[in-house]
Phi, psi and omega in degrees: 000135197282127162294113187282354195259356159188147189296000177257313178328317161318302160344297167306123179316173183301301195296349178259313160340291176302334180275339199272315179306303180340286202261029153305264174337326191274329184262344156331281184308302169338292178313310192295325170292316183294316165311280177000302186289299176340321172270351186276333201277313208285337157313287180325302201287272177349324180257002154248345155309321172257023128306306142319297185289302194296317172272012173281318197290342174273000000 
């Protein structure tokens, strides 16, 4: 069975598949996570920074 989740998983033997997802998925997840927060703190600060600016401005 071909791996559908990128195109070098094809590629691979059977027996090779399962080591190459791990460290797909191992070097992934970090990444996504650490962006994730990053937009999260940088959101947050954008709605109390234009928070701060609408009652500075009233």
């Amino acid at each position: 069975m071909a791996c559908h989740c990128c195109p070098v998983g094809g590629l691979l033997p059977e027996s090779a598949r399962q080591g190459y997802l791990a460290a797909l998925l191992f070097v992934k997840n970090p990444t996504i996570i650490a962006f994730t927060f990053v937009w999260m703190v940088g959101v947050l600060r954008q709605l109390l920074l234009s928070g701060a600016r609408d009652r500075a401005g009233a």
